[in-house]
BAKEVEX-789107 format. One line per field, with one value per residue (C-alpha): residue number from 1; residue in one letter; chain; x, y, z. Coordinates in nm, 2 decimals. Layout:
num = c(NUM ...) .
residu = c(a ...) .
chaine = c(A ...) .
u = c(X ...) .
v = c(Y ...) .
w = c(Z ...) .
//
This chain:
num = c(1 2 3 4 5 6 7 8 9 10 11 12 13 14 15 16 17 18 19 20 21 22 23 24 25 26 27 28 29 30 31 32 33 34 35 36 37 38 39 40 41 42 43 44 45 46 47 48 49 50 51 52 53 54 55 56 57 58 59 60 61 62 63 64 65 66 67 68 69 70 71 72 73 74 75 76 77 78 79 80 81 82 83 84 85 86 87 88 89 90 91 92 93 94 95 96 97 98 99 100 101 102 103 104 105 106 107 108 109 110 111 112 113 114 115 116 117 118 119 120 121 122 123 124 125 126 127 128 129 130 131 132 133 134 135 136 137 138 139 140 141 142 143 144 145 146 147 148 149 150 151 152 153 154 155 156 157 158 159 160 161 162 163 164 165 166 167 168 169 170 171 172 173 174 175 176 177 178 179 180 181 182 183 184 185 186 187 188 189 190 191 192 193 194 195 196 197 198 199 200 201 202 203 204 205 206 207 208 209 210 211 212 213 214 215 216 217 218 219 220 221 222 223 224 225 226 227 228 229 230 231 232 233 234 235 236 237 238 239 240 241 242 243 244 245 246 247 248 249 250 251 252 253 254 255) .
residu = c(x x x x x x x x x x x x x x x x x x x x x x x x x x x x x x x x x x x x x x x x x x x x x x x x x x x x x x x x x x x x x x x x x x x x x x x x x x x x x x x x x x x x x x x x x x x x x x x x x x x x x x x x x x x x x x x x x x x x x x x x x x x x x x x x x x x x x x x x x x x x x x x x x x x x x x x x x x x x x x x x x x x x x x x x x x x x x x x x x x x x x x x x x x x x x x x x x x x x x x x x x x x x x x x x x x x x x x x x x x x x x x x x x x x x x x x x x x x x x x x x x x x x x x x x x x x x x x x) .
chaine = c(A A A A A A A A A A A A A A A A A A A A A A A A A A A A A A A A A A A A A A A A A A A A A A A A A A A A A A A A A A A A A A A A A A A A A A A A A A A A A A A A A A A A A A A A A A A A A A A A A A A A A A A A A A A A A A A A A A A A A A A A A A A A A A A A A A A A A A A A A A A A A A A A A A A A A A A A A A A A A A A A A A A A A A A A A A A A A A A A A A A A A A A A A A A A A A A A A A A A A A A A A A A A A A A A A A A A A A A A A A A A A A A A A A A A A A A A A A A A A A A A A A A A A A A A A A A A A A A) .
u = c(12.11 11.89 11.50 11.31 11.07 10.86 10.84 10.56 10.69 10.29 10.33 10.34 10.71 10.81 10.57 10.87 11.16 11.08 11.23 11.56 11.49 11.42 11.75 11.95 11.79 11.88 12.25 12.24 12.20 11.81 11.64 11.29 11.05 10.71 10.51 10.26 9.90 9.66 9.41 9.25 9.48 9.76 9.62 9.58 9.89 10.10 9.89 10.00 10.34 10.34 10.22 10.51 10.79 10.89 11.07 10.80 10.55 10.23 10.11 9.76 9.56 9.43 9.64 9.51 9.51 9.26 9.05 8.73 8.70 8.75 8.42 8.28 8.35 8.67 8.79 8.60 8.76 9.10 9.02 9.00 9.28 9.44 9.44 9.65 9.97 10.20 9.99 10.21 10.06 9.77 9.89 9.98 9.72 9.78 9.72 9.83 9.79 9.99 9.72 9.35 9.15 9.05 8.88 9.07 8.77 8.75 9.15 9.10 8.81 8.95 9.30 9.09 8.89 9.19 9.37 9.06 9.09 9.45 9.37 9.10 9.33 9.64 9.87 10.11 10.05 10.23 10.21 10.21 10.22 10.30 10.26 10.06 10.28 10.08 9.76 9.89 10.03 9.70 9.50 9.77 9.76 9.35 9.30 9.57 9.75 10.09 9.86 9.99 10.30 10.38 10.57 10.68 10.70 11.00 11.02 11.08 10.99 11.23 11.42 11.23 10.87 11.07 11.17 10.78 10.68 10.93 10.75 10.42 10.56 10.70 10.99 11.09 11.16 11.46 11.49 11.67 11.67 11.89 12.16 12.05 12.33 12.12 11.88 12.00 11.66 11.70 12.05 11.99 11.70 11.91 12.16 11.91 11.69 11.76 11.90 11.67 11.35 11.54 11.45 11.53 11.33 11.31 10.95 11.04 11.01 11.00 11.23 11.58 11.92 12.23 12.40 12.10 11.87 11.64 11.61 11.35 11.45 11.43 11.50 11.86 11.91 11.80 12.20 12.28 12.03 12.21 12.56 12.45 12.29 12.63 12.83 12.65 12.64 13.03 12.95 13.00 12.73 12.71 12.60 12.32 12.19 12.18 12.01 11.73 11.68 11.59 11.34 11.24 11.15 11.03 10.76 10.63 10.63 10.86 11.05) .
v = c(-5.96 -5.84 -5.74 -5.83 -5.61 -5.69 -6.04 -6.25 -6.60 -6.70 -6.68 -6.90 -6.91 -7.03 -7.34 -7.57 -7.51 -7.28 -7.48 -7.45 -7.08 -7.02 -7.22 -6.96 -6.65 -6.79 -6.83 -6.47 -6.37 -6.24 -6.30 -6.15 -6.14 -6.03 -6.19 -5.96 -6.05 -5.87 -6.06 -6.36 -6.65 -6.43 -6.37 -6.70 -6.84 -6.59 -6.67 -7.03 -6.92 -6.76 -7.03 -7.28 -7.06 -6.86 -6.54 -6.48 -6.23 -6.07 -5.81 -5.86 -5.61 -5.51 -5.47 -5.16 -5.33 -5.55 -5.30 -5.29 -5.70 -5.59 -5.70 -5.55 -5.92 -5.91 -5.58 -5.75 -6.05 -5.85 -5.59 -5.99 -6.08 -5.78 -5.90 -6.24 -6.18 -6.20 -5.95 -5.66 -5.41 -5.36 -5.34 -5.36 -5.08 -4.74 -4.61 -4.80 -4.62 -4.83 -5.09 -4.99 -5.28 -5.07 -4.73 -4.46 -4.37 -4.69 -4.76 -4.39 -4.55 -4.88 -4.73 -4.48 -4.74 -4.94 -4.61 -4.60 -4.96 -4.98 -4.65 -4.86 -5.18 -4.94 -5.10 -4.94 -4.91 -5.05 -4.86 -4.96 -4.69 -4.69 -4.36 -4.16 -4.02 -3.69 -3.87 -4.10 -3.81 -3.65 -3.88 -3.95 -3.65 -3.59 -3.92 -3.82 -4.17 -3.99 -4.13 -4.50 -4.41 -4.71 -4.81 -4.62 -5.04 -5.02 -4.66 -4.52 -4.15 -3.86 -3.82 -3.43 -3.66 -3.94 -3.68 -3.53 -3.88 -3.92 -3.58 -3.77 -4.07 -4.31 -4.52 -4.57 -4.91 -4.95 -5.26 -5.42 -5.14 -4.95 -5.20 -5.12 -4.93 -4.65 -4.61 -4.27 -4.16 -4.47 -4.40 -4.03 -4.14 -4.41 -4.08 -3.83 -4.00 -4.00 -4.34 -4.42 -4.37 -4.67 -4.98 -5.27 -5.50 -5.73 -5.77 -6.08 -6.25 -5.96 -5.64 -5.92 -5.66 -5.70 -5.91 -6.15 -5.93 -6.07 -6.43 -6.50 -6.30 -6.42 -6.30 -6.37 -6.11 -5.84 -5.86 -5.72 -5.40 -5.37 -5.36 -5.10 -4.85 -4.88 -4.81 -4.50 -4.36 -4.47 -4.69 -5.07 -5.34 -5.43 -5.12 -5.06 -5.44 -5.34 -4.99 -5.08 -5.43 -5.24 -4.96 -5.28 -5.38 -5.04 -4.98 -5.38 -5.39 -5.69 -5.70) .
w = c(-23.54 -23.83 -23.85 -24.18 -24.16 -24.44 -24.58 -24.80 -24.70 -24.73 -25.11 -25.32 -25.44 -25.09 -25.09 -25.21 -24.96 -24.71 -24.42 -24.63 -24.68 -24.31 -24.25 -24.44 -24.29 -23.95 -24.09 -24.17 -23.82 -23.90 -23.58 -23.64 -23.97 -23.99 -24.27 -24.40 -24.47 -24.74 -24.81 -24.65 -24.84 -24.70 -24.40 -24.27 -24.41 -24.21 -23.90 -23.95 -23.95 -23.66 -23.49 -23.67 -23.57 -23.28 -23.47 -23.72 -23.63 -23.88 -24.01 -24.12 -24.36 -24.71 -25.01 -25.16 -25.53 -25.39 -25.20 -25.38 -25.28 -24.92 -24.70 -24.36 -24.26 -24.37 -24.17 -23.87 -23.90 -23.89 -23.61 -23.42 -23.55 -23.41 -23.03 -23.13 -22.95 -23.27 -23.49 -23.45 -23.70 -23.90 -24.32 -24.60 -24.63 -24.86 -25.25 -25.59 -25.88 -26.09 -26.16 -26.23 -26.07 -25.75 -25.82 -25.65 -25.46 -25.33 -25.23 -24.98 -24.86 -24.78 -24.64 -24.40 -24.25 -24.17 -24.02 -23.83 -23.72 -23.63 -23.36 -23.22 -23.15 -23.13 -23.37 -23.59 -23.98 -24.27 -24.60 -24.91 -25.19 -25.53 -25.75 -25.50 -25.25 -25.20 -25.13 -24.86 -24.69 -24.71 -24.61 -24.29 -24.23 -24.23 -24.01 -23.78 -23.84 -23.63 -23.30 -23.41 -23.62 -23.85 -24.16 -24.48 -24.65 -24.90 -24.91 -25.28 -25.24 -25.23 -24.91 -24.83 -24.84 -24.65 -24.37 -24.40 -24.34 -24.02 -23.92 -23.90 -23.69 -23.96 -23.98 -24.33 -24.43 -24.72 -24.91 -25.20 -25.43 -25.23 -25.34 -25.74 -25.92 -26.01 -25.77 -25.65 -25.45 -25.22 -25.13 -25.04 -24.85 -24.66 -24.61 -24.52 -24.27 -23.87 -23.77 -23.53 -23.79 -24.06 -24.08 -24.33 -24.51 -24.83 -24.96 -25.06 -25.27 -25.50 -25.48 -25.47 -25.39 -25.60 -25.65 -25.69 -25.88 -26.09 -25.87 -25.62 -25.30 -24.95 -24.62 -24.60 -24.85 -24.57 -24.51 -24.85 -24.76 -24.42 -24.59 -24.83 -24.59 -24.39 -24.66 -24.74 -24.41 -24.35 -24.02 -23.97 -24.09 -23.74 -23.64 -23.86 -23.76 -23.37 -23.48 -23.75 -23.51 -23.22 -23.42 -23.56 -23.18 -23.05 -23.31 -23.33 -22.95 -22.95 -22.64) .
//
């Protein structure tokens, strides 16, 4: 059985055929995705499908891009959220410094509060970062985020910062471009880090492994990123599905 760890099935490119996509993923053998909120559109579509199927759980928090929009009502109306029996972390929270729309000032702020929050409902974290690696450690470690552990969300740092981040109470999540021909930092991180801190995702439907790069990915695919990781680390598929789908289960609390 597999674990998509990290899926956007509440956007937009699944509003056509999702039934059909769903139907796949179930072929694949993936018996678990969490569908992550980060805003309220997102939000509330992902609690919807948690109610509309049985194997999807959310994770419900504030995209850092969009952190200067965040609201007190909004990080109230999560911390509620947050006692639903199929929320099972807080996220995707962190740092972007690819795009300019949230002030950096304003993304640590954001990100804390939510630290903050998910230690109050004690829920794991899922962490988005992109282009500010040393920060997020930072600020992880100054809020002393290691009390609820979480996600390192499609991981694309060196494999000493992944390890650091393992250190801290992380899992780190791998996802399609571990399959990319070139992506040598993934595959020494899918080497490097202990097998029972992995965990597999897609991000769909961005991030889409090889041999479909470049189409929409779904969470099917999460097969292709399973494959990969075993190859590297010379053990069967099989056994990397039973390992990264019960992390999956220890650090979501899914029985």
């Amino acid at each position: 059985m597999l674990f998509d760890t990290h899926a956007h099935l509440n956007a937009e490119q699944f509003e056509e055929d999702l039934e059909e996509v769903i139907e796949r993923a179930r072929k694949e053998d993936v018996s678990n995705i969490v569908v992550v909120g980060f805003d309220r559109p997102t939000i509330t579509r992902a609690m919807e499908l948690t109610e509309q199927y049985e194997f999807i759980y959310a994770c419900v928090g504030w995209h850092p891009v969009d952190a200067i929009d965040m609201t007190d009502n909004d990080l109230n109306w999560i911390e509620e959220l947050a006692s639903h029996p199929k929320v099972v972390a807080i996220g995707e929270m962190g740092l972007d410094y690819h795009w300019d729309k949230s002030p950096k000032e304003i993304q640590k702020d954001v990100f804390r509060r939510q630290i903050q929050l998910a230690k109050k409902v004690n829920l794991p974290i899922m962490i988005h970062n992109r282009e500010a690696t040393a920060d997020i450690v930072e600020i992880l470690r100054e809020e002393n985020a290691a009390e609820v552990g979480g996600i390192m969300h499609c991981f694309s740092g060196s494999a000493e910062t992944a390890l650091q981040c393992v250190e801290m109470n992380f899992y780190i999540s791998l996802g399609g471009p571990v399959t990319f021909k070139n992506a040598k930092k993934p595959k020494e991180v899918a080497a490097a880090v202990p097998l029972d801190r992995l965990l597999i995702e897609t991000d769909c439907p961005y991030l889409t492994p090889h041999p479909h790069r470049g189409k929409r990915n779904e969470p099917g695919y999460v097969k292709l990123v399973a494959e990969q990781i075993a190859e590297i680390r010379n053990m069967t598929f099989e056994e990397i599905a039973d390992i990264t789908t019960a992390n999956a289960k220890k650090i979501f609390g899914i029985s």
